[in-house]
LUMGUPA-95700 format. One record per atom (N, C-alpha, C): x, y, z; atom name. Coordinates in pm, 1 decimal, decimal comma, always signed. Each point is the difference from the previous one (the first is absolute). Layout:
BEGIN
+----------+----------+----------+-------+
!        x !        y !        z ! atomo !
+----------+----------+----------+-------+
!        X !        Y !        Z !    CA !
...
+----------+----------+----------+-------+
# end
This chain:
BEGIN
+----------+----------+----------+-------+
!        x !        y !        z ! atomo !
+----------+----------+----------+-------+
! +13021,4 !  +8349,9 ! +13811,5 !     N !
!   -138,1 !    +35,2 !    +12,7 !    CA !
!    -33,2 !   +122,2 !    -86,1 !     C !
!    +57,0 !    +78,5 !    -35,0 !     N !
!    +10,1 !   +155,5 !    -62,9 !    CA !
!    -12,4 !    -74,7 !   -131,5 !     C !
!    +58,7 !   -122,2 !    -61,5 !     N !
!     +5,5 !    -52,3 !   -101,0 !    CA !
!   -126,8 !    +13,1 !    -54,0 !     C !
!    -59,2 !    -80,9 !    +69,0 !     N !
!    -94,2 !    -91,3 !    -35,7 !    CA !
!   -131,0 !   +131,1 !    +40,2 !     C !
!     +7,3 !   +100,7 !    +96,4 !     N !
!    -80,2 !    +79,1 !    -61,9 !    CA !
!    -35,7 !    +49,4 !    -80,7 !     C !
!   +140,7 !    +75,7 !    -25,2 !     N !
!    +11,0 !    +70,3 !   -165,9 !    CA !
!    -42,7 !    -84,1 !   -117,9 !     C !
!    +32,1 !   -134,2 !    -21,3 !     N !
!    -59,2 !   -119,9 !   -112,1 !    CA !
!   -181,7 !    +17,3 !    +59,1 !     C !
!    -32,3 !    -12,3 !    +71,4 !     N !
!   -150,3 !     +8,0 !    +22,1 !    CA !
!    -67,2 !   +143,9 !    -87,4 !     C !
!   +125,5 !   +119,5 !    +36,3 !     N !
!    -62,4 !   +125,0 !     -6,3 !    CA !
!    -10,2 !    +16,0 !   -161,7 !     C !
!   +151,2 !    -82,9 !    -57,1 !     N !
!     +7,4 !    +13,6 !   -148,6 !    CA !
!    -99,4 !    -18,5 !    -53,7 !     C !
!    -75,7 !   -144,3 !    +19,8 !     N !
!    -87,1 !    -98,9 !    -27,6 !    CA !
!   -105,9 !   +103,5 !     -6,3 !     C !
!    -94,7 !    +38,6 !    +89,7 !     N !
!    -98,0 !    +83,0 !     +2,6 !    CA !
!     +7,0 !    +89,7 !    -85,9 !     C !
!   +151,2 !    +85,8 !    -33,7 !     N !
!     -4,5 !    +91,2 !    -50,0 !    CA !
!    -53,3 !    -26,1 !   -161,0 !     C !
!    +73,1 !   -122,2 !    -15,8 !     N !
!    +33,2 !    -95,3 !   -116,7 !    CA !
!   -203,7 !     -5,7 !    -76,0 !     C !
!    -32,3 !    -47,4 !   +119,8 !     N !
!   -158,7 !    -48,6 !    -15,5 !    CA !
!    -61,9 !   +103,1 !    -54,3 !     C !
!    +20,0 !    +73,9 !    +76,4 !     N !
!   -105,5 !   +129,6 !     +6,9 !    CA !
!    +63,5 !   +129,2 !   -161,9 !     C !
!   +131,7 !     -3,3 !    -49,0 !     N !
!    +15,5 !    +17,9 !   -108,7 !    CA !
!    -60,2 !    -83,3 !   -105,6 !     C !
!    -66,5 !   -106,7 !    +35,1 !     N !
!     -4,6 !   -130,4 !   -119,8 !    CA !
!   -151,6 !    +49,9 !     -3,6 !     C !
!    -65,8 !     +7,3 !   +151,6 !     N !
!   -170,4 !    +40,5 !    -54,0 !    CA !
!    -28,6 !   +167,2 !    -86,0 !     C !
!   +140,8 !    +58,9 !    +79,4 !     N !
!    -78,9 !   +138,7 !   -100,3 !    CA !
!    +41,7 !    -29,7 !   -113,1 !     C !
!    +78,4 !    -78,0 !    -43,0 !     N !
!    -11,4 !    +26,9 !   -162,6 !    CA !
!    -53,0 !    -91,3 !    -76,8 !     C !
!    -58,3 !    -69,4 !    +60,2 !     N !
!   -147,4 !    -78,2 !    -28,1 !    CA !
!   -134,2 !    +51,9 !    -12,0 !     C !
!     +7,4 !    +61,2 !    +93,5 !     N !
!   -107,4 !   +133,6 !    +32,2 !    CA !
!     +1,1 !    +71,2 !   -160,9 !     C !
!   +119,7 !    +75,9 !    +11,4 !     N !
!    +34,5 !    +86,4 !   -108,2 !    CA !
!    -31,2 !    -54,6 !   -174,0 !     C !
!    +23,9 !    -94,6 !    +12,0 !     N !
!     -3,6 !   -104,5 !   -117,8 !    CA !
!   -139,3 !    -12,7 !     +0,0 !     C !
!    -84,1 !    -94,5 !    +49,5 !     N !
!   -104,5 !    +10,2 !    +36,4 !    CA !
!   -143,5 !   +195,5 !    -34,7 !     C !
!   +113,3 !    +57,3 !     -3,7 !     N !
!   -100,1 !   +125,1 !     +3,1 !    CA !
!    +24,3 !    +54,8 !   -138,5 !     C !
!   +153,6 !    -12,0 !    -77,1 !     N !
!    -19,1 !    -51,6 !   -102,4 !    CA !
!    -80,2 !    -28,8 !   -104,7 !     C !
!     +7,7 !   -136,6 !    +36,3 !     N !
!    -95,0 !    -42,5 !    -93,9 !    CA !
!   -120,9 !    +17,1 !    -15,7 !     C !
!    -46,7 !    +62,6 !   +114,3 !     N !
!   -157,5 !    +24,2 !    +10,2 !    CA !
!    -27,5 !   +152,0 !   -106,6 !     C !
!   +153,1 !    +64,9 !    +70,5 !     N !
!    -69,6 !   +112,6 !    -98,3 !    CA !
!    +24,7 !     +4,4 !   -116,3 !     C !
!    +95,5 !    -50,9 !    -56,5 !     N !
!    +44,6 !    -99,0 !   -156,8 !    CA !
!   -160,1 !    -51,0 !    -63,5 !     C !
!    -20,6 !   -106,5 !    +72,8 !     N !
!   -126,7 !    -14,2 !     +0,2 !    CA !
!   -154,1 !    +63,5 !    -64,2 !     C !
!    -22,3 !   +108,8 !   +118,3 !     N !
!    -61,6 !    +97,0 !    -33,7 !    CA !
!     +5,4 !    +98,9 !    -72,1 !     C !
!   +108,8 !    +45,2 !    -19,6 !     N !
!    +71,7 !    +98,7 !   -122,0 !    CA !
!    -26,9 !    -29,9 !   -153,6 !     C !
!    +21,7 !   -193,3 !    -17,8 !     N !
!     +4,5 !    -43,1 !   -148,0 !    CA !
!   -193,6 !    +14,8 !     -3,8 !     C !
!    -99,2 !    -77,9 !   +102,8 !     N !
!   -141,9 !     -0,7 !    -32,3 !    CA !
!     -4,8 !   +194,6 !     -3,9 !     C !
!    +22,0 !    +96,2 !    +46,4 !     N !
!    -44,9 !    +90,7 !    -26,2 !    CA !
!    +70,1 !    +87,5 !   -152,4 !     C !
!    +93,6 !   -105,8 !    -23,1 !     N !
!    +28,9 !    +56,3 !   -180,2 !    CA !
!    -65,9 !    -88,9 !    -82,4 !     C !
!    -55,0 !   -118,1 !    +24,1 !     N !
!   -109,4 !    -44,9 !   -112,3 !    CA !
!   -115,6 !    +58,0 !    +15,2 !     C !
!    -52,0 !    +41,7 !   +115,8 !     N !
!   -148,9 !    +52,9 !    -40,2 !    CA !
!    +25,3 !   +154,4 !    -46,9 !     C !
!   +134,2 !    +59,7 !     -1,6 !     N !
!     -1,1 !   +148,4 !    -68,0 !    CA !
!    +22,2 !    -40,9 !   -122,8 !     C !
!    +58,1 !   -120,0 !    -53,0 !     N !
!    +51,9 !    -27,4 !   -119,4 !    CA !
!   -179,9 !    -55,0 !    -99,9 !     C !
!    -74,8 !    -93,1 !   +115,0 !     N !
!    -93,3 !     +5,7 !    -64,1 !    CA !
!   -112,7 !   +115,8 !     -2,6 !     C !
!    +22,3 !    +73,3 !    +95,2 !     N !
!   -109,7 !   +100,0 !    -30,7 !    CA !
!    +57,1 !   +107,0 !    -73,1 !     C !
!    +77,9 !    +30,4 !    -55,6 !     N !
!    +64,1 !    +51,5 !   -127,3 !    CA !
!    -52,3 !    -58,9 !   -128,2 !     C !
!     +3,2 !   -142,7 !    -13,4 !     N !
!    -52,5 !    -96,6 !    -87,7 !    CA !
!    -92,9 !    +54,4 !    -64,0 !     C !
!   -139,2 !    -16,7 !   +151,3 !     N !
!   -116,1 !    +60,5 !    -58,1 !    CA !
!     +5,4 !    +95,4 !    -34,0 !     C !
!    +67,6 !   +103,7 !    +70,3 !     N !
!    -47,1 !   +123,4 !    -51,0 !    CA !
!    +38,4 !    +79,8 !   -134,6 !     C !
!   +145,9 !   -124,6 !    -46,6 !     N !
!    -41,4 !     -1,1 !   -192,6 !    CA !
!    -59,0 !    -80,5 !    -78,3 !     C !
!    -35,2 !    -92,8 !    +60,9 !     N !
!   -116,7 !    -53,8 !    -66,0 !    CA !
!   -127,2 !    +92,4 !     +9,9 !     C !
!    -51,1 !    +36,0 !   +110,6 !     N !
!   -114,8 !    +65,7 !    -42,7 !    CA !
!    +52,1 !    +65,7 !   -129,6 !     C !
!   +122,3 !   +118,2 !    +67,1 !     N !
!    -14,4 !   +144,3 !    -88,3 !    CA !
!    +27,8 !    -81,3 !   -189,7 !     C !
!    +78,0 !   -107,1 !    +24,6 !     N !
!    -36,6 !    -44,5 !   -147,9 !    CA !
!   -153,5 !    -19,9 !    -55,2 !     C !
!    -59,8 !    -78,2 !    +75,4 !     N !
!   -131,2 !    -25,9 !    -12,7 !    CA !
!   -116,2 !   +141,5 !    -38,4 !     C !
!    +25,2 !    +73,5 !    +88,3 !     N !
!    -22,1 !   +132,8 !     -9,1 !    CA !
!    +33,9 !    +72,6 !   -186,9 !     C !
!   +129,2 !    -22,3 !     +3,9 !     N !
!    +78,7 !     +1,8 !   -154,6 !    CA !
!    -66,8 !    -72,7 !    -64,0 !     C !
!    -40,8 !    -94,0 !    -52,4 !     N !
!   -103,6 !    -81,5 !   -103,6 !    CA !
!   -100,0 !    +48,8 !    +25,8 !     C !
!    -88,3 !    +25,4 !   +127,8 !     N !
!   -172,9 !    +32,8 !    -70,2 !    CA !
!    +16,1 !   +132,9 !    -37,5 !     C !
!    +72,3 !   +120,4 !    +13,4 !     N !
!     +6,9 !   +131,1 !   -106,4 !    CA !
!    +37,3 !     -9,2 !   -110,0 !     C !
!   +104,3 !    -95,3 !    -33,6 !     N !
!     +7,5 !    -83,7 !   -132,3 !    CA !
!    -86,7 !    -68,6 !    -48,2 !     C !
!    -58,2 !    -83,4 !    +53,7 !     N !
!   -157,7 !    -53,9 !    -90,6 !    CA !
!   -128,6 !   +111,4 !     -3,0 !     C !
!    +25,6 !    +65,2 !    +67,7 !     N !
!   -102,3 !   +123,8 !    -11,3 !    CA !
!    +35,0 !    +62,2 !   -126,8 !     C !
!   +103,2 !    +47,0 !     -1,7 !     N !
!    +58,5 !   +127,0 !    -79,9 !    CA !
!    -10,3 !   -110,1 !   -159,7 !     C !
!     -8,5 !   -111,9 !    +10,2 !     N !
!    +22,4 !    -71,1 !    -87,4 !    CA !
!   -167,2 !    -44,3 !    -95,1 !     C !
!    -76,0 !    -51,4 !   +104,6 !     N !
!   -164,8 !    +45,5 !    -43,7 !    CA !
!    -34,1 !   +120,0 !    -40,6 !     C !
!    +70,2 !   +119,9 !    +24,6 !     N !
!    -38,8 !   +121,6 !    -10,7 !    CA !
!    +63,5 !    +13,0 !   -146,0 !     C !
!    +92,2 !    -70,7 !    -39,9 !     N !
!    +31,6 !    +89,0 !   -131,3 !    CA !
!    -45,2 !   -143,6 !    -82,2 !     C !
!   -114,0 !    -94,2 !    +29,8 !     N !
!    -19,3 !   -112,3 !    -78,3 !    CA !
!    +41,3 !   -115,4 !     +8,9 !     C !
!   +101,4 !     +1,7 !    +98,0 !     N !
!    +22,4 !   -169,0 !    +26,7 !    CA !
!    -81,8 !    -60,7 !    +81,2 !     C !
!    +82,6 !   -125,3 !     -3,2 !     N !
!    -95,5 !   -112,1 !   +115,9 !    CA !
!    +62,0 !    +41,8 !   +134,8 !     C !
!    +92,6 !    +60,3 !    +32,2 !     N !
!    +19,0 !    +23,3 !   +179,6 !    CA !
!    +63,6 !   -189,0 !     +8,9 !     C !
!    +41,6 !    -53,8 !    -78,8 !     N !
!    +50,7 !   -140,0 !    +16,1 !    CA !
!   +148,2 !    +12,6 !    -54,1 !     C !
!   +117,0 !    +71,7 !   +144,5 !     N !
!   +128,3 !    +11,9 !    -35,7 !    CA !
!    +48,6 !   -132,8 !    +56,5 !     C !
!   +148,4 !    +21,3 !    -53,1 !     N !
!    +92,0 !   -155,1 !    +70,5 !    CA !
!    -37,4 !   -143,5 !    -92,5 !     C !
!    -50,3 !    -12,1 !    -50,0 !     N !
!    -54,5 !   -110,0 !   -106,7 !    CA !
!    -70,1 !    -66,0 !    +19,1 !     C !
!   -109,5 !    +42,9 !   +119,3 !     N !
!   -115,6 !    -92,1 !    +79,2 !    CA !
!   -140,7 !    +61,3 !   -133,7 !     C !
!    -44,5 !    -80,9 !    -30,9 !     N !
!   -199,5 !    +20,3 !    -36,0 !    CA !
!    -88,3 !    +62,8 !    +85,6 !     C !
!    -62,1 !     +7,0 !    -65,0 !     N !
!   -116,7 !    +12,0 !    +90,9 !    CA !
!    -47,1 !   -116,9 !   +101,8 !     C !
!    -73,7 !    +85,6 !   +114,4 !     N !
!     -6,0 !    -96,2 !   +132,4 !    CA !
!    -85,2 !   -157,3 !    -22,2 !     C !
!    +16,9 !   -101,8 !    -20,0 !     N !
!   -102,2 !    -74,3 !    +64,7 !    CA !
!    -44,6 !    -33,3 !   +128,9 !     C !
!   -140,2 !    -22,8 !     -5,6 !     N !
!    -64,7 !    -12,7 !    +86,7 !    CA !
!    -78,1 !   -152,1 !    +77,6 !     C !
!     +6,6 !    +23,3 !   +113,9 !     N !
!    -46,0 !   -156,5 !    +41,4 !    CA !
!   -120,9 !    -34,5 !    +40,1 !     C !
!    -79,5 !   -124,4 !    +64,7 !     N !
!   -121,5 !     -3,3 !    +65,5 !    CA !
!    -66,1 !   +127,1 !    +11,7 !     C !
!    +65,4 !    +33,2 !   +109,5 !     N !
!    -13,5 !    +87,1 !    +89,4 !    CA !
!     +1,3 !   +164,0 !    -40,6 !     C !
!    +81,1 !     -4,8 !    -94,5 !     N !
!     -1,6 !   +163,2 !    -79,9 !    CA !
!   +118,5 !    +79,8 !    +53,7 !     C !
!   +122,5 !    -81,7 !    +69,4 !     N !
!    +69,5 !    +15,7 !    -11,4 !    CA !
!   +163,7 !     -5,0 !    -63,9 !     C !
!    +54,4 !   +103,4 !    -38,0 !     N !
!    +77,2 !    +59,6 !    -77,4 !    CA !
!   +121,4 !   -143,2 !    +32,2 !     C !
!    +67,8 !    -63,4 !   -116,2 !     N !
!   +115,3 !   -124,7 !    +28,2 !    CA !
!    +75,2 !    +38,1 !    -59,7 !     C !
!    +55,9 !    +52,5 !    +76,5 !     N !
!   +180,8 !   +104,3 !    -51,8 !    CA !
!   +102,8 !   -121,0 !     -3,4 !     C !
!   +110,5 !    +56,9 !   -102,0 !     N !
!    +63,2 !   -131,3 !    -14,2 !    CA !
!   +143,9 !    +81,2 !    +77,1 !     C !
!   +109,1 !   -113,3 !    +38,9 !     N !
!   +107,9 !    +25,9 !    +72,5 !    CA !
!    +83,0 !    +63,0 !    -37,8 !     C !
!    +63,3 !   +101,7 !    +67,9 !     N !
!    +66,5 !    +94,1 !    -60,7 !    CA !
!   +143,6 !    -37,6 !    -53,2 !     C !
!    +31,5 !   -159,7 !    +41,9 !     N !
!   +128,5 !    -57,1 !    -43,6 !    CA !
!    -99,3 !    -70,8 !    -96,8 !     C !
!    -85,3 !    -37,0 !    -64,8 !     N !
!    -67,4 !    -39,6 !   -130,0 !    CA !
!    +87,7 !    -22,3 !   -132,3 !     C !
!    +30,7 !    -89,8 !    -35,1 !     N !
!   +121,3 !    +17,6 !   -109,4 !    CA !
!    -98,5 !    +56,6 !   -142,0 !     C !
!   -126,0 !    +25,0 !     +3,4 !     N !
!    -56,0 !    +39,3 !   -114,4 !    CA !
!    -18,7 !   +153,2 !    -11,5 !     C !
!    +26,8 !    +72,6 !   +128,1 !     N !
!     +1,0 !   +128,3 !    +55,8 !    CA !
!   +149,3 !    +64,6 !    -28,9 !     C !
!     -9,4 !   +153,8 !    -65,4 !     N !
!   +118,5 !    +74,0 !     +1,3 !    CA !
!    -32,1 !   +115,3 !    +88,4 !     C !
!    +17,7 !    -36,0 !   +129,1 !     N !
!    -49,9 !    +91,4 !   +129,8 !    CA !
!   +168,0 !   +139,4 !    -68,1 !     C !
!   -126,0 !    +91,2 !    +34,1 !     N !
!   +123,7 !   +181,4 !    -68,7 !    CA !
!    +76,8 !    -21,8 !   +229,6 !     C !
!   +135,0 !     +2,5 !    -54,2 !     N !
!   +108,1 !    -15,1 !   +110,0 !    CA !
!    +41,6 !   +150,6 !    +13,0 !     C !
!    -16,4 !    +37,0 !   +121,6 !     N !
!   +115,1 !   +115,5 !    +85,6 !    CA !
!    +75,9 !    -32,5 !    +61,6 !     C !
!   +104,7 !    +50,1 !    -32,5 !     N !
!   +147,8 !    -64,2 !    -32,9 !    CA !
!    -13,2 !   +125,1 !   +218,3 !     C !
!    +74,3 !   -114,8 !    +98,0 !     N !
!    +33,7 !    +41,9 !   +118,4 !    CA !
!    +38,8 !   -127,6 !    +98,7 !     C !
!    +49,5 !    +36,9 !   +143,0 !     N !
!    +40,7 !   -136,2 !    +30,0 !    CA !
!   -139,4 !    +33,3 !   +174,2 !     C !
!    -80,1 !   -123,9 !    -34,2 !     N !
!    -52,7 !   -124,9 !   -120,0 !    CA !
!    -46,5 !    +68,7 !    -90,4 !     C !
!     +9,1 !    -56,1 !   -132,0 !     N !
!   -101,2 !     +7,9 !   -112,3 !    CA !
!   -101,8 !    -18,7 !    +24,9 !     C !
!    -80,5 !    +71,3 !    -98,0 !     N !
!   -130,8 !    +79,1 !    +21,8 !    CA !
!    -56,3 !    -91,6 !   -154,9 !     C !
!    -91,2 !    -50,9 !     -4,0 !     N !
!    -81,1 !    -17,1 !   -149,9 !    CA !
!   -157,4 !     +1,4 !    +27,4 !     C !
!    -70,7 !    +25,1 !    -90,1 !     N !
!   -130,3 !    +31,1 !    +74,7 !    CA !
!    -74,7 !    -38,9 !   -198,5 !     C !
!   -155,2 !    -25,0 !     +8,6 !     N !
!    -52,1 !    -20,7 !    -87,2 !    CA !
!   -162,1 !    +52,4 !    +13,3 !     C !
!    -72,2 !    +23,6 !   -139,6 !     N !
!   -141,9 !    +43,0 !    +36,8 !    CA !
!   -108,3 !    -44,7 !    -84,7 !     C !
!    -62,9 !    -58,4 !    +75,1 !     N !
!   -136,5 !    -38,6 !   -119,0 !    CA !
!   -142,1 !   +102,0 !    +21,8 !     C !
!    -71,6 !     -8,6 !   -113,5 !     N !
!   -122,1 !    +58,5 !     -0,4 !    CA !
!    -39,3 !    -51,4 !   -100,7 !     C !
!   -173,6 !    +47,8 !    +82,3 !     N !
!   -119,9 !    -95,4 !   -105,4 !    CA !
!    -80,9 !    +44,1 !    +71,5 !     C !
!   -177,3 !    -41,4 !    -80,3 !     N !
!   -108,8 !     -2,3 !    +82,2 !    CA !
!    -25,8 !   -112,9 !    +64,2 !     C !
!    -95,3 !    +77,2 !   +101,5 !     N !
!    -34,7 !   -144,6 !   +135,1 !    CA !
!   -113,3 !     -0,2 !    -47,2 !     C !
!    -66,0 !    -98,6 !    +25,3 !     N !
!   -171,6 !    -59,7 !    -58,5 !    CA !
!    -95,9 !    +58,2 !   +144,2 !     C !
!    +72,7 !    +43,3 !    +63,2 !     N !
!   -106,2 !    +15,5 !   +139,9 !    CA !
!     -1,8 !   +208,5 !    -26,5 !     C !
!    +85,4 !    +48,3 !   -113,8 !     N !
!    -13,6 !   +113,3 !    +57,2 !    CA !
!    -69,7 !    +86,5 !   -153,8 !     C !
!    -61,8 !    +98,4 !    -50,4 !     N !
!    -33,0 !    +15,0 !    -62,0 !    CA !
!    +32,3 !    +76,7 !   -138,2 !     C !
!    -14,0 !     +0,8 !    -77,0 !     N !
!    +41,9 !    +36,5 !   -107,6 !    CA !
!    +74,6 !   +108,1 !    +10,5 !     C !
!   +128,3 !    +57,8 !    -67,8 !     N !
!    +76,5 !   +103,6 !    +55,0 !    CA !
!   +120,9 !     -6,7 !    +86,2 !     C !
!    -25,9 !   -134,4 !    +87,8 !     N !
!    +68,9 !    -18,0 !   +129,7 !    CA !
!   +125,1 !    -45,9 !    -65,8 !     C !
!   +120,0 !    -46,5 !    +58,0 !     N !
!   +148,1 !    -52,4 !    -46,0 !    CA !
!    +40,3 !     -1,6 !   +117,6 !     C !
!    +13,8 !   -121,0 !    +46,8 !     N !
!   +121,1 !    -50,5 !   +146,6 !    CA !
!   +158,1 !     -9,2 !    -58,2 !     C !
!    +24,7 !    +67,5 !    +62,6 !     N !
!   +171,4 !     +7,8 !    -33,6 !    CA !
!    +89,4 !   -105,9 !   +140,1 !     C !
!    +79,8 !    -94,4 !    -21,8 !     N !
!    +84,4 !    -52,3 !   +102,9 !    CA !
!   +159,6 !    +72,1 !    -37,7 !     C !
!    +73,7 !     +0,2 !   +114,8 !     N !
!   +112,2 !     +2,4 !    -23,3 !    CA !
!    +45,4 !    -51,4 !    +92,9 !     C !
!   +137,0 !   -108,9 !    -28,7 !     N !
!    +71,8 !    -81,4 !    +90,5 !    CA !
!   +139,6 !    +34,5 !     -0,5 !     C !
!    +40,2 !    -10,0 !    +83,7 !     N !
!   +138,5 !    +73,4 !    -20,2 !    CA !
!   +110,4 !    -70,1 !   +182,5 !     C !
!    +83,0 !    -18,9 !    -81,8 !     N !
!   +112,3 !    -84,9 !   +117,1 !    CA !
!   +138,9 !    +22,0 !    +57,8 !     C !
!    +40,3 !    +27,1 !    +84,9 !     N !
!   +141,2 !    +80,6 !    +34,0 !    CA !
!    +54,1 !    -64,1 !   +155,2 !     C !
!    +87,8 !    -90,5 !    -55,8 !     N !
!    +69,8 !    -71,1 !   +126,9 !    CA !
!    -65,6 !   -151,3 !    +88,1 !     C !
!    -84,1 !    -15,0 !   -112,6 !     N !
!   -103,5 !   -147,1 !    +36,3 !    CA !
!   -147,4 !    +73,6 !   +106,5 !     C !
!    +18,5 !   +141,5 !     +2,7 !     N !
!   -169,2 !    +43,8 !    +15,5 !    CA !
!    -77,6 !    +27,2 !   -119,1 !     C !
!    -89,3 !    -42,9 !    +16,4 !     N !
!   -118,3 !     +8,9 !   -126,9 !    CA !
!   -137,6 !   +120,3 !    +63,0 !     C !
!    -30,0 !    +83,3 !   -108,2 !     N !
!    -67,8 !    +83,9 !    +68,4 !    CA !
!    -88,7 !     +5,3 !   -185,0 !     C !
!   -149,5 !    +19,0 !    +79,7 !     N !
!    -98,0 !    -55,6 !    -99,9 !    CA !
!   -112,3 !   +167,1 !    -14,5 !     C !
!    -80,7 !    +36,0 !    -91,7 !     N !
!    -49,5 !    +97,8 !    +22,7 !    CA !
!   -105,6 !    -13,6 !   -146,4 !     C !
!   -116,0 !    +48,2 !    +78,4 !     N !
!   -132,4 !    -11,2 !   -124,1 !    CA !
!    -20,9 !   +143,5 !    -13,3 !     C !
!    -70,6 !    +59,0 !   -100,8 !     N !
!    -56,7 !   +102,7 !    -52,2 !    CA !
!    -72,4 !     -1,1 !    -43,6 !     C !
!   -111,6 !    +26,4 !    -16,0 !     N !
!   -177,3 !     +7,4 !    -58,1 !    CA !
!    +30,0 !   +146,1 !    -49,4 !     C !
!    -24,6 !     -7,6 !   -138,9 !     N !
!    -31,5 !   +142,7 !    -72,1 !    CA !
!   -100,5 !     +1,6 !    -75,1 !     C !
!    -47,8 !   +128,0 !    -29,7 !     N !
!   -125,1 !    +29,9 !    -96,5 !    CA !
!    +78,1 !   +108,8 !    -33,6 !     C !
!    -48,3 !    -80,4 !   -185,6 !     N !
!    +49,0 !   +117,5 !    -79,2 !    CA !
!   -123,7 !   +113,8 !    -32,0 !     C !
!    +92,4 !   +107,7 !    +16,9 !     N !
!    -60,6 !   +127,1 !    -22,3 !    CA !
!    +29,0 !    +53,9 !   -129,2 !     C !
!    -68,1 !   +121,8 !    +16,8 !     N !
!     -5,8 !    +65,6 !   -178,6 !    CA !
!   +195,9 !    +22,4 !    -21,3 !     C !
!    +68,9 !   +104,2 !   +152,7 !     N !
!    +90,1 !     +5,6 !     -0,4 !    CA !
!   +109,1 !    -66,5 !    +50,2 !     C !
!    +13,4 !   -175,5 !    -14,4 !     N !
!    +90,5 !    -91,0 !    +79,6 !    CA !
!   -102,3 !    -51,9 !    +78,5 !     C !
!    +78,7 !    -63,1 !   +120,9 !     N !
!    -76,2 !    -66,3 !    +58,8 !    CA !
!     +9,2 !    +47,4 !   +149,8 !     C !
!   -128,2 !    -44,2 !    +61,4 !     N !
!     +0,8 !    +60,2 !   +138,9 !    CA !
!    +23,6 !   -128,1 !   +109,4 !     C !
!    +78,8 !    -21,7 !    +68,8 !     N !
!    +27,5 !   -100,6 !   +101,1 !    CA !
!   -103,5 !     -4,2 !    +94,2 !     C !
!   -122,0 !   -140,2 !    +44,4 !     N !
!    -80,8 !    -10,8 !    +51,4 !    CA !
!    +17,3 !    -79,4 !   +148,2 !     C !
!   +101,3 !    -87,7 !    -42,0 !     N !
!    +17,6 !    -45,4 !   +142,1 !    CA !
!   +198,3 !    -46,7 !    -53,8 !     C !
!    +83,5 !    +10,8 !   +135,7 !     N !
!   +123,5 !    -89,3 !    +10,8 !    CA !
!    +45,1 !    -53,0 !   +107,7 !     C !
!    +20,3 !    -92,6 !    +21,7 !     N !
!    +10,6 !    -23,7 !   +100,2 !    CA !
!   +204,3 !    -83,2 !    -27,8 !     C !
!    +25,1 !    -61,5 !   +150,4 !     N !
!   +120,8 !   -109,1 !    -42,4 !    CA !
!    -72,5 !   -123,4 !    +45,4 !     C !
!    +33,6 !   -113,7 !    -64,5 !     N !
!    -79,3 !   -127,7 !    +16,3 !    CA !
!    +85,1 !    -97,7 !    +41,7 !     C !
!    -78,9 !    -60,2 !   +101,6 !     N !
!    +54,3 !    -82,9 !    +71,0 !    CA !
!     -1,8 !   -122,6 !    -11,8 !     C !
!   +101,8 !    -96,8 !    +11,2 !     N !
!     -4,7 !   -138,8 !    -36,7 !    CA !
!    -76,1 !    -39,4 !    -48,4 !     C !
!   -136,5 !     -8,7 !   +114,4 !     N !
!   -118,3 !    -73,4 !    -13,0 !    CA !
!    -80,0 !    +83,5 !   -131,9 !     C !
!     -3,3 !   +145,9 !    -19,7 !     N !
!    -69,6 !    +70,6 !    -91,0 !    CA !
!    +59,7 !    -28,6 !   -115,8 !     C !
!   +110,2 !    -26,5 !    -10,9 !     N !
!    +86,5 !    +14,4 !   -172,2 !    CA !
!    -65,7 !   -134,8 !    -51,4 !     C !
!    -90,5 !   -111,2 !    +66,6 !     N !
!    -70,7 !    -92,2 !   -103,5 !    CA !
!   +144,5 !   -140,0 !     -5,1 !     C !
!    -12,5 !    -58,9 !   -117,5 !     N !
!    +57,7 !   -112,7 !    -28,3 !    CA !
!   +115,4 !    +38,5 !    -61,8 !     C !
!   +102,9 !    -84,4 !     -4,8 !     N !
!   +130,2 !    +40,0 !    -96,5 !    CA !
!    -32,0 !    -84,0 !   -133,6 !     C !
!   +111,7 !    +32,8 !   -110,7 !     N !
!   -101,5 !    -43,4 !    -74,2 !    CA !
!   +141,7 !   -109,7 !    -51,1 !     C !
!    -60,3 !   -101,1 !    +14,5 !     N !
!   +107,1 !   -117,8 !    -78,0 !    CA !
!    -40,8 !    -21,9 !   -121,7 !     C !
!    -83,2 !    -15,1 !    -37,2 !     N !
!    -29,3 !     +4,6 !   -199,6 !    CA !
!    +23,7 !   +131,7 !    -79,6 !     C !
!    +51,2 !    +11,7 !   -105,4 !     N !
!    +20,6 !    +45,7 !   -108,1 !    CA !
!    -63,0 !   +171,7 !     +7,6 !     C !
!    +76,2 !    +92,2 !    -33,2 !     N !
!    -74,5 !   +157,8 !    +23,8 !    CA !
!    -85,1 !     -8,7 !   -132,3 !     C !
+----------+----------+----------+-------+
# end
């Protein structure tokens, strides 16, 4: 009879080792889990935040670049065309007709900038885009300038959003 207790008592003991480390396993993976989603969204919000600062990097470059006489059209993009609507159809920054200027980091950074006049704004005016990409985030940004006697004075900037950046452009820059 003592036998067959002790085999009962093993048993239980047996069981009840088998759920905690099920348990344990189980808690695991959850925080495995949660650990990997909270290193992609630091990994992507890093992304953006060199994409902006690239993006950021091209429109002082197309500025500085109107200012001493250029077109403010770095990376090998033209000037902007425009659609229906009067909005700006930026072409893709993987564009094989585009030599987007690359910052060399892990992810790579390449970013590009167009400028031109808009027909809605008035003589003087120059919309500057800059697109710029780091880790599969894309971060988009307009500039409205009026040139002044000394450079130009920034009138509005904003960052543009999906819906604001207009059409992509599948035909020819």
């Amino acid at each position: 009879m003592r036998d067959a207790v002790m085999e009962r008592t093993r048993g239980a003991a047996l069981l009840l080792c088998l759920v905690f480390i099920a348990a344990s396993i189980s808690l695991v993976v959850v925080l495995s889990t949660r650990s990997a989603a909270h290193l992609r969204q630091a990994v992507y919000a890093s992304s953006g935040v060199s994409a902006f600062s690239a993006a950021e990097t091209g429109l002082a470059l197309a500025v500085a670049d109107l200012d001493a006489g250029g077109t403010g059209c770095l990376g090998g993009a033209g000037p902007p065309r425009w659609d229906a609507r009067g909005r700006a159809i930026l072409p893709e920054i993987s564009d094989a007709r585009l030599s987007p200027h690359a910052i060399s980091g892990s992810p790579p950074t390449a970013w590009y900038t167009v400028a031109g006049p808009r027909a809605d704004l008035p003589d003087g005016y120059v919309v500057v885009y800059s697109v710029a990409r780091s880790g599969g985030v894309e971060r988009r940004l307009e500039c409205v300038l009026r040139r002044e006697k000394s450079g130009h004075e920034i009138v509005v900037w904003r960052e543009l959003t999906p819906s604001d950046a207009g059409e992509r452009a599948d035909a020819a820059l």
